[in-house]
N, C-alpha and C positions, 0 to 999 in steps of 0.2 A: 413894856415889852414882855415883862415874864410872866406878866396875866393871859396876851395871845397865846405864847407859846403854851401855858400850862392848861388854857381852853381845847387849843390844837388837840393837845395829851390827852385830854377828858375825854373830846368827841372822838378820837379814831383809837384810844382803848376800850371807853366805855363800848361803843360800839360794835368791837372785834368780841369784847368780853359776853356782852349778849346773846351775840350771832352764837359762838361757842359753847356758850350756857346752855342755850337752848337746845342744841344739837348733841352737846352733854346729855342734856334733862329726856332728852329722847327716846337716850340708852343707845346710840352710834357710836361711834368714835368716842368711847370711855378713855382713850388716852390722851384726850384735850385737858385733861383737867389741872396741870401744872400750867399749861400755856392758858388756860384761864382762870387761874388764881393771880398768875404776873400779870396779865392784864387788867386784873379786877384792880391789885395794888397799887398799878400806875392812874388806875384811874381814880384812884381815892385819894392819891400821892397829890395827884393835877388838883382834885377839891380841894385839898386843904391849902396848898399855896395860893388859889384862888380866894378861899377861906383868907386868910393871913393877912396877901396885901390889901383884899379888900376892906379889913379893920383895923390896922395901919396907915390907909391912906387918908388924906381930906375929905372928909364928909361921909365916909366909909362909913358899914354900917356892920355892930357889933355883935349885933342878933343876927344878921344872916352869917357871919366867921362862925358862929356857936352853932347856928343850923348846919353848916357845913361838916364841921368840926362832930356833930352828934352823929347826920346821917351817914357819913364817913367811918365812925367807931362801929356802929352798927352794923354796915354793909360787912365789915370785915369779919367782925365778932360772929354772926347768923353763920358768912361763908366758910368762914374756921369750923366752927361747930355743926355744922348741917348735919353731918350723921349719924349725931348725938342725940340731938335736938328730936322729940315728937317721933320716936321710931315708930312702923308699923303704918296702918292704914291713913293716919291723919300729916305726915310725914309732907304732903304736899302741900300744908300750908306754912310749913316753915319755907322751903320751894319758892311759892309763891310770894313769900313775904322778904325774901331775898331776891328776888327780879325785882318786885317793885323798890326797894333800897336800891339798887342799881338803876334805874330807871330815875332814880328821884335825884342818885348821885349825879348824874350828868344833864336833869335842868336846873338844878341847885347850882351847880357848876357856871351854867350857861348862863343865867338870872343875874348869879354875883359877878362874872365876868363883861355882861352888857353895862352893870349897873356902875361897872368902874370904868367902863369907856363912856359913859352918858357922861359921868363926874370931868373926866380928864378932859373933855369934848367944849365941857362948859368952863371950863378953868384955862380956856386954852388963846 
């Protein structure tokens, strides 16, 4: 039950946190950017618990908790630091390389979360 729920979290933060991103990265509505930091968090929050129980459980697999677990520190680490990060003209590939980290976070998310319902599915 706390894998649904925590995929739930993944898909309709990750999701809010992109739409947000984007329309951030636009230069609109520059005062998104706390409500798409909390979003970003819950949705990394959702990966790692999905991360957890899936290497925790019966037949769970320990490489994808650690792929969780990396692309999760990453997404954070880039989104903290973005402004730091590559100032000046080249600036949009740190950008870009934090949408795809979020982007990766929520089929990472999706992948370990289906792959714990297949397990429970067949254990059942």
């Amino acid at each position: 039950m706390v894998i649904r729920y925590a995929s739930a979290v993944v898909t309709i933060a990750g999701i809010l946190a992109l739409a947000s991103g984007l329309v951030f990265w636009s230069g609109r509505a520059t005062g998104l950017l706390s409500m798409h930091m909390l979003l970003g968090f819950l949705t990394v929050i959702g990966l790692w618990t999905i991360g957890v129980a899936q290497a925790l459980s019966a037949g769970g697999s320990w490489g994808l908790a650690a792929l969780a677990f990396v692309v999760g520190t990453l997404t954070i680490y880039i989104g903290m630091n973005q402004a730091a990060l590559f100032p000046g003209e080249h600036h949009w590939l740190i950008q870009l390389s934090h949408l795809i980290l979020g982007i990766l976070s929520i089929g990472i998310g999706h992948m370990a979360a289906a792959r714990q319902r297949r397990q429970t599915s067949r254990s059942l």
